[in-house]
N, C-alpha and C positions, 0 to 999 in steps of 0.2 A: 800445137799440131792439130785440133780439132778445129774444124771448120775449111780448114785447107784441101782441095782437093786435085791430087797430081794425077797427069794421065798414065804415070807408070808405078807401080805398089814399091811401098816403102817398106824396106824387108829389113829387121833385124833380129838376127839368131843369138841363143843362148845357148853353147854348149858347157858341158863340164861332167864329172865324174858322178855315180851316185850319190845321195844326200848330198851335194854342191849347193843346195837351195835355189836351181833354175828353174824349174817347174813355177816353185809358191813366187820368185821374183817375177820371170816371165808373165804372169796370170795377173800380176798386180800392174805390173809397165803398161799393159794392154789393155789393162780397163785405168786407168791415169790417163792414156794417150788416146784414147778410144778405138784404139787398132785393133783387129782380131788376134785370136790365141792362137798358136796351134804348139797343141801338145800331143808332139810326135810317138811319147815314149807310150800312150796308152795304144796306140796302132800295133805299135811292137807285141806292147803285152796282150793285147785279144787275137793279134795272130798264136803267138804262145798258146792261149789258152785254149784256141778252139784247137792248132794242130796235137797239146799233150791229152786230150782227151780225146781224140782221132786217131790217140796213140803210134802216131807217125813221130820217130828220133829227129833229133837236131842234126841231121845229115843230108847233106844232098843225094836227091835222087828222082827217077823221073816221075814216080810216083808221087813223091812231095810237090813238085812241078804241076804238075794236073792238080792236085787238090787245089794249087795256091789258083791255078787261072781259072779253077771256078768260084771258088773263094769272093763273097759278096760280104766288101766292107766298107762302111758308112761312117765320116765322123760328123755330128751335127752338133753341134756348141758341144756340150762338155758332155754327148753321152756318144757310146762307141756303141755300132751296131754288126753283129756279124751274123750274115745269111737272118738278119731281120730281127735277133735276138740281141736285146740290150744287154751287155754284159759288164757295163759301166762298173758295177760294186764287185764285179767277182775278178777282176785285175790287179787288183792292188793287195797280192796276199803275200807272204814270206814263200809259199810254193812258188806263186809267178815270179817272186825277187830274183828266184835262185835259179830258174830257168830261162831266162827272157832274155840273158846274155848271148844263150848259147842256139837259140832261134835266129838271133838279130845277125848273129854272125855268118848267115848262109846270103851265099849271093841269089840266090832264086827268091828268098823273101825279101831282101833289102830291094830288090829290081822288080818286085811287086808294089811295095813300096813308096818307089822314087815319083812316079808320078803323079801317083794321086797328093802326096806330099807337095810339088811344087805349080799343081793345078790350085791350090790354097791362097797362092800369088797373086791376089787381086787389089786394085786401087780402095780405097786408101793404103792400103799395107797390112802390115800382119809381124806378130812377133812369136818368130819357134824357138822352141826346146827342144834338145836333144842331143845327142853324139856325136853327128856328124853333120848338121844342120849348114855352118859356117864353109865345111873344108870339102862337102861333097856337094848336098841338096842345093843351098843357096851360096854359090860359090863367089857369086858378085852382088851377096848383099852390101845393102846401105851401111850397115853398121853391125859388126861382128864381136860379141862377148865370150869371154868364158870364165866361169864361176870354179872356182875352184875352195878347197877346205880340209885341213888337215883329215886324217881319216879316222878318228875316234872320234872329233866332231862331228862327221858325216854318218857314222855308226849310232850317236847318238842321237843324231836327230829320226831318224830310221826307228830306233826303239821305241820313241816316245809317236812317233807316228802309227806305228802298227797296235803299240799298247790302247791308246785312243782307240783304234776299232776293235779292242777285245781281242784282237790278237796273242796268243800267247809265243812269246820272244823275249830272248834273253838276252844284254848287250854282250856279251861271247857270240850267239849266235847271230845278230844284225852284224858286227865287226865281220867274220866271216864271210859274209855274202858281199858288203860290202867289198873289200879286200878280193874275193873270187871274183867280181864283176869289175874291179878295174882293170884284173889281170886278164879275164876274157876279152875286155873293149879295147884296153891297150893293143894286144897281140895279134887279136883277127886281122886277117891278112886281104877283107875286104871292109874299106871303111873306116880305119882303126880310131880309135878316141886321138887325137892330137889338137894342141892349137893352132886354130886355125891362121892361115897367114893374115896381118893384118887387125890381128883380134887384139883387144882391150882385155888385161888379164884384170880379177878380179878378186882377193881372199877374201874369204867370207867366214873364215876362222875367228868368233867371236861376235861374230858383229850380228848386230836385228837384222832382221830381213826387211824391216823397214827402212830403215840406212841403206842396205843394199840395192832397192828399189830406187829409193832417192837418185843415188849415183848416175844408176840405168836411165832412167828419165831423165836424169840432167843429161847425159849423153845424147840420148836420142833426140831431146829437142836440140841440141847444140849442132848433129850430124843430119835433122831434119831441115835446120833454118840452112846450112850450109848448101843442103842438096836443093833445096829450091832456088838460091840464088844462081845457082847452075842453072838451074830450068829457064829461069828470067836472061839469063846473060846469053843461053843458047836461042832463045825466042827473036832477043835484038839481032 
């Protein structure tokens, strides 16, 4: 894939449920293939963070409306910037876990969202993460995953992830959040977690996240040679 360069971006999405391991696969496929990252889910959570200490509720309203259209937000490689403040390390807490569900699910922030998300869309390509990446954002990408993993698997990679940054969480309390956050992404009525049409399903129940990458990679060059031979055959 590296060294190739198409005049139209080479898009493939990674959806799936919390702890699915799309994120850490994602980040890995992307620097393999040399494509760009985009990890949707950290926009979500610094919208989250700035609105609950703006102390504006997860509800629509027109008030929430105006904060979001003034709302200045930056993603620049892996650091999130909002109204100019990096808030990169303060996103990733068990408080944001357990709220970032119920933000995401407002249609005023998802349509805040949507564009700056598929302004990201550039040649060479780009490989996202997220929820709705495949079935809403990038509806006609190149290549469409979703990661999936039992859910005490996904619980427990969440503990040992939080635990690493000092976080104090208990696998009862990751299980929880997890479990609340597939039932808020499942059910929201705009956007909702589904797989996407056409998507390559993936368990990730058990397996390295280096096997899983593997996979991903082998797919994407196999759906990148393919999509260039198009390119070549529509040129003749």
């Amino acid at each position: 894939m590296n060294g190739f360069r198409r005049k139209k971006a080479f898009v493939v999405t990674i959806d799936g449920p919390a702890g699915s391991g799309k994120s850490t696969v994602a980040k890995r496929a992307a620097l393999e293939t040399g494509l760009r990252y985009l990890d949707t889910g950290k926009l979500y959570r610094a919208i989250a963070l700035y609105l609950s200490r703006q102390s504006i509720p997860p509800v629509e309203s027109e008030n929430l409306k105006g904060i979001l259209s003034r709302l200045s937000l930056k993603l620049e490689d892996d650091v999130v910037l909002v109204c100019g403040q990096d808030v990169t390390n303060e996103i990733h807490t068990p408080a944001i876990d357990s709220i970032v569900s119920l933000y995401a699910a407002l249609p005023s922030v998802r349509e805040r969202l949507l564009d700056l998300q598929r302004m990201q869309a550039e040649a060479p390509g780009l490989v996202a993460d997220g929820r709705d990446m495949g079935s809403v954002v990038f509806p006609d990408a190149d290549l469409k995953i979703y990661l999936t993993a039992d859910s005490r698997e996904r619980a427990r990679r969440r503990y040992l992830e939080q635990s690493a940054k000092g976080d104090e969480i208990s696998m009862e309390k990751a299980l929880s959040i997890v479990l609340s956050r597939d039932e808020t992404d499942s059910r929201r009525t705009i956007a909702p977690l589904v797989i996407p049409e056409g998507a390559v399903v993936l368990d990730t129940t058990g397996v390295p996240p280096e096997e899983v990458t593997d996979e991903v990679v082998r797919l994407m060059k196999e759906t990148y040679r393919r999509k260039s031979e198009e390119d070549l055959a529509d040129v003749r």
